[in-house]
N, C-alpha and C positions, 0 to 999 in steps of 0.2 A: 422778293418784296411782296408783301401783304396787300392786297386792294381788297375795293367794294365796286358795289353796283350801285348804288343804295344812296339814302340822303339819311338827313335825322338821326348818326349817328350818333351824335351828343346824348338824343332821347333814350337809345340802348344800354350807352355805361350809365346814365341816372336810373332808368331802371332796374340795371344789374345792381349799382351799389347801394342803393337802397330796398333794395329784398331783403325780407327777414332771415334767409335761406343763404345769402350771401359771406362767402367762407367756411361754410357751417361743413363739420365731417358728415353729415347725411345728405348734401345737395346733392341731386341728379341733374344734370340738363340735356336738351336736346337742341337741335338746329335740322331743320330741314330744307335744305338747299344751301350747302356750306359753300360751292363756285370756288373763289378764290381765296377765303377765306375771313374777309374783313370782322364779321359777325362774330363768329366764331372765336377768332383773335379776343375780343373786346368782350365776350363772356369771358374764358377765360382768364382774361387781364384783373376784369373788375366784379366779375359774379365770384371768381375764384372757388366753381364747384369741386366736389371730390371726383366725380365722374362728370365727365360732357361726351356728348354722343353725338356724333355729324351723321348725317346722311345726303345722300347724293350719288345719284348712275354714274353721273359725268358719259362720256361714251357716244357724245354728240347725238345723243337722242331727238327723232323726232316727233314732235307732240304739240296739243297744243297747250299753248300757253294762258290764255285770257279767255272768258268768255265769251267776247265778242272778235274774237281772230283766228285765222285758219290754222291750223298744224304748221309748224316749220320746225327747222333746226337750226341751235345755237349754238356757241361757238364752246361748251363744255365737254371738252376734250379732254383724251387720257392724258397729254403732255401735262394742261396743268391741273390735273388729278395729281400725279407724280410731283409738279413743282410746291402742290399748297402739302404735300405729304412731308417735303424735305423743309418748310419751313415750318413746321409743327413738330420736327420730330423731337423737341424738346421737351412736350408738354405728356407727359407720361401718364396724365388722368386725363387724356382725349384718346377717343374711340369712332374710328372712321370705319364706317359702313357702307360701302361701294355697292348699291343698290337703290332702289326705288323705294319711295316710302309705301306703298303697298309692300313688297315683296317684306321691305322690314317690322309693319305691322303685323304680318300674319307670321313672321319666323321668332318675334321677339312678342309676343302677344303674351306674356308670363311676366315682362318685366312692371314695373312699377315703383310710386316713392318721387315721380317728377317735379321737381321746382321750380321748374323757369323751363319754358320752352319757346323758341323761336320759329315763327311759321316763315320760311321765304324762297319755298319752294316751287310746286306748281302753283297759277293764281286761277284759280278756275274755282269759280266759287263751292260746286260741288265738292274738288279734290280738298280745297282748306276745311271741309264740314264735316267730310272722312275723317280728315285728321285730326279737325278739335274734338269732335267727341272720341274718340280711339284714345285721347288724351287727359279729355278731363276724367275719364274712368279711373286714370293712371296717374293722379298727383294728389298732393298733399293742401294741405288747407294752408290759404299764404303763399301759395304756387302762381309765379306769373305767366302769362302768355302771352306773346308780342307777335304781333304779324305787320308785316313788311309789305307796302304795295296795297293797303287796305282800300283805297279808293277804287282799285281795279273790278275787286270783287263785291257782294251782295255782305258787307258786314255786319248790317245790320241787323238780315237773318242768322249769321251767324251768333252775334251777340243774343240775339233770343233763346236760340237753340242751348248757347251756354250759360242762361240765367236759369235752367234746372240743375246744375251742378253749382249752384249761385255766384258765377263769376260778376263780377263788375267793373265798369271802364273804369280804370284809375287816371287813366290821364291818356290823350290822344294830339297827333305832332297832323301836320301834312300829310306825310307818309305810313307814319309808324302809326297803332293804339296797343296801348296796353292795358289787359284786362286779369283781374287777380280775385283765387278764390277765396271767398268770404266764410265759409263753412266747410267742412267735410261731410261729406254723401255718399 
């Protein structure tokens, strides 16, 4: 069975199905920090890209998590690495990446073409500003970007850092915001 961590998932399928990107033979997407899979699931379902791309160590990794909390580890284990594997294995345009989104930044650092990407991975404001600029390099005009847990981190520097690549909030929940490029740079 498919779970989440997460709240505002409503927010995710309205943003997925309302992407101009959405069904379209050229979507790419990403998800960083796929866990159990919920997120993941609900692109799929409702973005219906050609390609989705998970990433995630799982491997009970210790690290930290927040900016204001010490190192521990969560409960992201091989087991259900293996179980969110067997309830995916029908989705034949999803690509799991068993790895850390550094390691897959710098091994997949050629790819490009991104439409939608979901940040809900590490929350540490540094690692999400790694990862939206590595990103907005890497998508298309009309490209959403959703991050999860927004309150946790410094978003607001990030939304700066990504109005040179001219993103804009489109719409922001509790939990979720979602920010979409206006231009190509």
């Amino acid at each position: 069975m498919i779970r989440g961590d997460s709240t505002e998932y409503e927010l995710l399928i309205k943003w997925c199905e309302t992407s101009p990107y959405a069904g379209k033979e050229e979507s790419i997407s990403c998800e960083i920090g796929v866990r159990e899979g919920m997120g993941t699931k609900i692109i799929l379902d409702h973005f219906r890209p050609h390609v989705h791309i998970g990433i995630d160590p799982y491997a009970n990794l210790k690290y930290q998590h927040y900016d204001d909390s010490p190192a521990y580890q969560c409960d992201y284990t091989d087991d259900m690495y293996h179980q969110m594997m067997k309830d995916f294995a029908e989705y034949t345009n999803f690509q799991m990446f068993k790895m850390t989104d550094i390691d897959f930044m710098k091994k997949f650092n050629y790819m490009d073409g991104y439409s939608l990407v979901h940040f809900d991975g590490p929350h540490m404001t540094k690692d999400v500003i790694r990862e939206a600029i590595y990103f907005a390099d890497k998508c298309v005009k009309g490209a959403r970007f959703i991050f999860d847990d927004y309150p946790k981190y410094n978003m607001s520097k990030i939304c700066d850092l990504l109005a040179y690549w001219d993103f804009r909030v489109l719409e922001k929940g509790e939990n979720k915001i979602c920010l979409e490029k206006q231009t190509q740079k």
